[in-house]
N, CA and C atoms as an extended XYZ file, in Angstrom:
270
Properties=species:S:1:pos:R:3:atomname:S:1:resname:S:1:resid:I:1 pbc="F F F"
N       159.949      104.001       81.365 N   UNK     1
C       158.659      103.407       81.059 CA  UNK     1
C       158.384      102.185       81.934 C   UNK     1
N       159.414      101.371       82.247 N   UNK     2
C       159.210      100.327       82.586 CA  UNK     2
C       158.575      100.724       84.323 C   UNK     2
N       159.395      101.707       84.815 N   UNK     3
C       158.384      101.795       86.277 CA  UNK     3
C       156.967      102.217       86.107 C   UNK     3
N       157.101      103.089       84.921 N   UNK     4
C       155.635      103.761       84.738 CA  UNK     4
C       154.548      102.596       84.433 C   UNK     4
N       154.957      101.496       83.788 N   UNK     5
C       153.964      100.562       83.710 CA  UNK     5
C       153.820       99.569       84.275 C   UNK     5
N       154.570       99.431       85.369 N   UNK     6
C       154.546       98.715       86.862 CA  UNK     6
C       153.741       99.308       87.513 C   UNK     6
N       153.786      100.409       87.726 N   UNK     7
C       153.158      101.035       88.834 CA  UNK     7
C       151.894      100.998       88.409 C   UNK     7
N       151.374      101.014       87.227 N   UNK     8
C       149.874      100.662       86.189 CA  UNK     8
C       149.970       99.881       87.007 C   UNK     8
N       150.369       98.576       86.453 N   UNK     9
C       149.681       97.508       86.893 CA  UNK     9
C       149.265       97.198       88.296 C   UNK     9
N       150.699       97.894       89.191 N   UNK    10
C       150.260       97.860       90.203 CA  UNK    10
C       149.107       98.213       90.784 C   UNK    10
N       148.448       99.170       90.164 N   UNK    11
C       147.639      100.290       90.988 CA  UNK    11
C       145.882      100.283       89.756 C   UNK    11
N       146.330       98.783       88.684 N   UNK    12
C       145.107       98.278       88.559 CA  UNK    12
C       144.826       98.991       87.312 C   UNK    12
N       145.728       99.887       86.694 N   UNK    13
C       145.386      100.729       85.773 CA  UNK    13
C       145.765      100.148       84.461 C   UNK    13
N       144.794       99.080       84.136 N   UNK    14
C       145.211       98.643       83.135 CA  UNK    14
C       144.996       99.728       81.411 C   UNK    14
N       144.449      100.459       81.897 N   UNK    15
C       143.756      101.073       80.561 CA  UNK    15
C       145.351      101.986       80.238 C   UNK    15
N       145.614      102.718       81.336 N   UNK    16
C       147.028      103.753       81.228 CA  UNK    16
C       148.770      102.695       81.074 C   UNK    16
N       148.580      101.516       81.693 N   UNK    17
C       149.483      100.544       80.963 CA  UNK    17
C       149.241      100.149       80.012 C   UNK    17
N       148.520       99.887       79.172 N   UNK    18
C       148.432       99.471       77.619 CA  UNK    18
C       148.777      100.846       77.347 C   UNK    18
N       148.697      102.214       77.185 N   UNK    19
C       148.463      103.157       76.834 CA  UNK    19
C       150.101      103.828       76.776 C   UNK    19
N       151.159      103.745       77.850 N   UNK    20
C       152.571      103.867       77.723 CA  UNK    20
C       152.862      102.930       77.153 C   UNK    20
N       152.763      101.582       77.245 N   UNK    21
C       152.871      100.713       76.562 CA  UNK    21
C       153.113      100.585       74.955 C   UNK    21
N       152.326      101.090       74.535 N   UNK    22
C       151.870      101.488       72.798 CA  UNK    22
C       152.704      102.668       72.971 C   UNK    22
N       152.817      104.127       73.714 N   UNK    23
C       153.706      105.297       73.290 CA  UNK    23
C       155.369      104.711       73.340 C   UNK    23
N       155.167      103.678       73.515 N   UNK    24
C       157.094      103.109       74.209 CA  UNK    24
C       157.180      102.553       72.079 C   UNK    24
N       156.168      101.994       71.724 N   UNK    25
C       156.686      101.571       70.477 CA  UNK    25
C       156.317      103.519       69.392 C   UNK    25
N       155.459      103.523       69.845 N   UNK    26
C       155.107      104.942       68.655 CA  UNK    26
C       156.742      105.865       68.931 C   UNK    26
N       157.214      105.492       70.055 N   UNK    27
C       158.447      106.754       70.331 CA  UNK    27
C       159.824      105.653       70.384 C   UNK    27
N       159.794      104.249       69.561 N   UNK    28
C       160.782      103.465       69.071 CA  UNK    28
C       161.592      103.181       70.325 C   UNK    28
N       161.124      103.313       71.896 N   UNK    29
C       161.968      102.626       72.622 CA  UNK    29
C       161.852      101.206       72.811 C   UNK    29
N       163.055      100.535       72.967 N   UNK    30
C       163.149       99.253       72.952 CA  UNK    30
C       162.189       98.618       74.063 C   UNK    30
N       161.204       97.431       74.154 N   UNK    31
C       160.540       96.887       75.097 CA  UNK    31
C       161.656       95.963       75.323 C   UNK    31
N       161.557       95.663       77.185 N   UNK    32
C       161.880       94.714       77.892 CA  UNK    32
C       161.310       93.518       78.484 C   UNK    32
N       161.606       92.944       78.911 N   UNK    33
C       160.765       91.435       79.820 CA  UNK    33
C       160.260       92.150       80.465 C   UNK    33
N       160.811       93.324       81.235 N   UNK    34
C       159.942       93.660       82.778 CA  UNK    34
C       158.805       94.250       82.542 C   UNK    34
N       159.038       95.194       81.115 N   UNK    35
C       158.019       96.323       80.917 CA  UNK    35
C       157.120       95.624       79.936 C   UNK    35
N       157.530       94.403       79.633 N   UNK    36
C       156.430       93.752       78.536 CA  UNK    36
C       155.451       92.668       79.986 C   UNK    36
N       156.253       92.067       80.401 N   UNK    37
C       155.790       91.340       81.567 CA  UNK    37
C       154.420       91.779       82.312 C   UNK    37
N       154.823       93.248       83.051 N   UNK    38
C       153.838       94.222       83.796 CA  UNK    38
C       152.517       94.761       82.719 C   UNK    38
N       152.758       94.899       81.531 N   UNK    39
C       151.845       95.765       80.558 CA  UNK    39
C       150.953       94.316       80.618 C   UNK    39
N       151.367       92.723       80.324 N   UNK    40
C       150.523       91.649       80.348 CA  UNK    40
C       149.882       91.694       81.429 C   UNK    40
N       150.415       91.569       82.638 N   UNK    41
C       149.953       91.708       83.751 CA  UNK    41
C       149.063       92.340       84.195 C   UNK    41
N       149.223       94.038       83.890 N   UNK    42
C       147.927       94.832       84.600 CA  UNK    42
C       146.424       94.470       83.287 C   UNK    42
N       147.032       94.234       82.583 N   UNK    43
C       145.586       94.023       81.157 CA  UNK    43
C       144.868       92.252       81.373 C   UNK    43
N       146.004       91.334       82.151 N   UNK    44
C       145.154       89.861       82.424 CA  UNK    44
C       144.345       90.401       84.037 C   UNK    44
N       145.010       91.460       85.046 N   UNK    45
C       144.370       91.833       86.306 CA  UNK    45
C       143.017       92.683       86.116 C   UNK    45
N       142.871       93.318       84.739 N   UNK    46
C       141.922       94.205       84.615 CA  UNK    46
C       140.619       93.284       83.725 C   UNK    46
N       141.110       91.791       83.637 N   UNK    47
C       140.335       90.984       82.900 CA  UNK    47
C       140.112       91.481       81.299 C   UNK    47
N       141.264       92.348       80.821 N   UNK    48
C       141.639       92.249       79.696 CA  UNK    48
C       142.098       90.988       79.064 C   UNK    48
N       141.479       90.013       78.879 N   UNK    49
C       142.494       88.450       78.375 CA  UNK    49
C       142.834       89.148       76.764 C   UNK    49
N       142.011       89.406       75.913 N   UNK    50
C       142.482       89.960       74.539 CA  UNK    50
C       143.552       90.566       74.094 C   UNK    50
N       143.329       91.531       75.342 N   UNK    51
C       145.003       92.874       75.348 CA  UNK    51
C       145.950       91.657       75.779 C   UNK    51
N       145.757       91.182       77.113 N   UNK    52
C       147.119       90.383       77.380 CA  UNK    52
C       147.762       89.545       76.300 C   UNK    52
N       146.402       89.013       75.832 N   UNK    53
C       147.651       87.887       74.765 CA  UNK    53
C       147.857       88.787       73.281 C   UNK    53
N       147.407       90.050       73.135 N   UNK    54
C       147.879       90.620       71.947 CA  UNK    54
C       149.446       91.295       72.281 C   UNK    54
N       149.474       91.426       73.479 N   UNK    55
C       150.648       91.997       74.036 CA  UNK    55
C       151.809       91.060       74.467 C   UNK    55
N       151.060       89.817       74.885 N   UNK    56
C       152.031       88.381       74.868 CA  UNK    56
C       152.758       87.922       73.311 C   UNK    56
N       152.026       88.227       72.573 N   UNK    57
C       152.208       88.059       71.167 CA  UNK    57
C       152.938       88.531       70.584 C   UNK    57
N       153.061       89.886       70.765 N   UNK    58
C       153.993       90.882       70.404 CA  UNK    58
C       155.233       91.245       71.174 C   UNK    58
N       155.240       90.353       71.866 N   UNK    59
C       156.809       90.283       72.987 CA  UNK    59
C       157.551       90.218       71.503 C   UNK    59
N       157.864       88.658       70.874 N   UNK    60
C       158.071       88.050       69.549 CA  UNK    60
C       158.590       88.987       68.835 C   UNK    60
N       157.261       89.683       68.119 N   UNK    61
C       157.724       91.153       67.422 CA  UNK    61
C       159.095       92.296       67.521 C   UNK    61
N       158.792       92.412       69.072 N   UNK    62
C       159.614       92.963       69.863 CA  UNK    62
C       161.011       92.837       70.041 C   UNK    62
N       161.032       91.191       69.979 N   UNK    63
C       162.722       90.425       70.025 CA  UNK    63
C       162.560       90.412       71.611 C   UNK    63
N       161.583       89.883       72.304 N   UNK    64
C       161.827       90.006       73.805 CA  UNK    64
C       161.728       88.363       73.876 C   UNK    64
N       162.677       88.041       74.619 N   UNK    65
C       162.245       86.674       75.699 CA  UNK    65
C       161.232       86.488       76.244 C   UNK    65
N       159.964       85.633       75.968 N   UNK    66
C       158.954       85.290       77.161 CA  UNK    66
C       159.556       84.558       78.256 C   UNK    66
N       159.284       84.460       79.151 N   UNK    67
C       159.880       84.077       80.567 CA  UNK    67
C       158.747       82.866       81.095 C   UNK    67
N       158.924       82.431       81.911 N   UNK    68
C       157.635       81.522       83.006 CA  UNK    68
C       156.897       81.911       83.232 C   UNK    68
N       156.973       83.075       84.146 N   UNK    69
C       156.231       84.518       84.420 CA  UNK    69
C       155.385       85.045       83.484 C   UNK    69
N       155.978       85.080       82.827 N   UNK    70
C       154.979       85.368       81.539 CA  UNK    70
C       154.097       84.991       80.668 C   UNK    70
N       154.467       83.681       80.426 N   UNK    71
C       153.739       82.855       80.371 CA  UNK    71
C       152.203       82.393       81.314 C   UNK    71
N       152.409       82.540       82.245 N   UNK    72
C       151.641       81.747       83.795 CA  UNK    72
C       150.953       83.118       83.361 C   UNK    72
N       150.973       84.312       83.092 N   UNK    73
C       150.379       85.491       83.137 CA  UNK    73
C       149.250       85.298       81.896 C   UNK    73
N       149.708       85.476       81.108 N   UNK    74
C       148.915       84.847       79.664 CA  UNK    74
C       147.953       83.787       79.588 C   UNK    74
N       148.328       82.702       80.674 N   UNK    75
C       147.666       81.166       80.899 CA  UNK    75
C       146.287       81.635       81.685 C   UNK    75
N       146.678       82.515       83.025 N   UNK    76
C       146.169       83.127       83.856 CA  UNK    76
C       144.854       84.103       83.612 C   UNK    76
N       144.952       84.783       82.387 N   UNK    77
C       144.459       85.933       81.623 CA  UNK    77
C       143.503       84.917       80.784 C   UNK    77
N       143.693       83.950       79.998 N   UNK    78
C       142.888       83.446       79.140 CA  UNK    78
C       142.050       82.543       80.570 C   UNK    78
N       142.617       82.356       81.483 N   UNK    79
C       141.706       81.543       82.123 CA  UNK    79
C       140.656       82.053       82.619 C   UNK    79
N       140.978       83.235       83.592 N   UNK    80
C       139.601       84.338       84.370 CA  UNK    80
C       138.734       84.595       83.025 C   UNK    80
N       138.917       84.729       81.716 N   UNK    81
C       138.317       85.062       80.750 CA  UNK    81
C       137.343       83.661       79.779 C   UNK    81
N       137.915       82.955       80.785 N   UNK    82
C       137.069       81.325       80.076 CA  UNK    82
C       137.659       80.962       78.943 C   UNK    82
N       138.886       81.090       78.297 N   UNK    83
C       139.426       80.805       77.028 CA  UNK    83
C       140.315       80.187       76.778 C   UNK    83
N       139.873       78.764       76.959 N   UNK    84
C       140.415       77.761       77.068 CA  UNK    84
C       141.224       77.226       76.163 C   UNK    84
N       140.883       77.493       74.581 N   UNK    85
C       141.399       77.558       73.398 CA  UNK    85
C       142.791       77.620       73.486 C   UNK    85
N       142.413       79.302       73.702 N   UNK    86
C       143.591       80.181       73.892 CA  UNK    86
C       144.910       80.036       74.323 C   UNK    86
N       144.273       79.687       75.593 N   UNK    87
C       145.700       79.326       76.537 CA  UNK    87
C       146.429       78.062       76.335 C   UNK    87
N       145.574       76.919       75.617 N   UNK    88
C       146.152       75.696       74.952 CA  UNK    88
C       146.861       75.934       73.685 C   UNK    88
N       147.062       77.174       73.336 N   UNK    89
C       147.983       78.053       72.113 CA  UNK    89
C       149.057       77.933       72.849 C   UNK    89
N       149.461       78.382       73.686 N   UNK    90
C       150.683       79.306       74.017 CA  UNK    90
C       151.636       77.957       74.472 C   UNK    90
């Protein structure tokens, strides 16, 4: 999963990275930093800020480490989206 939702993000597809993303929990595989990281990533690149920080949020859930990276991604996502609030959360 985790390349499959790299390569999303890579390639801008944020709609099909949220989308493995969600089948990785419906089919109980464990999420990682990398594959939680990239799923934030292609959804703050697709100017998803909502998805990103519902998915930043749920790292937590997950038992995943947020990282710097991840963070700056989330900060990043509420910012292109004007949500200033937001990102003064995290």
């Amino acid at each position: 999963y985790s390349a499959a939702v790299s390569a999303c993000e890579k390639g801008h597809q944020w709609v099909k990275a949220l989308q493995l993303f969600l089948e990785m929990a419906d089919s109980r595989v464990e999420w990682d930093n990398i594959t939680c990281s990239a799923a934030v990533s292609a959804c703050a690149n697709g100017d998803q800020w909502a998805h990103a920080l519902q998915l930043f949020r749920e790292m937590v859930h997950g038992r995943v480490q947020r990282n710097t990276t991840t963070y700056c991604t989330a900060v990043g996502a509420c910012a292109r989206g004007e949500q200033w609030a937001h990102a003064l959360q995290l």
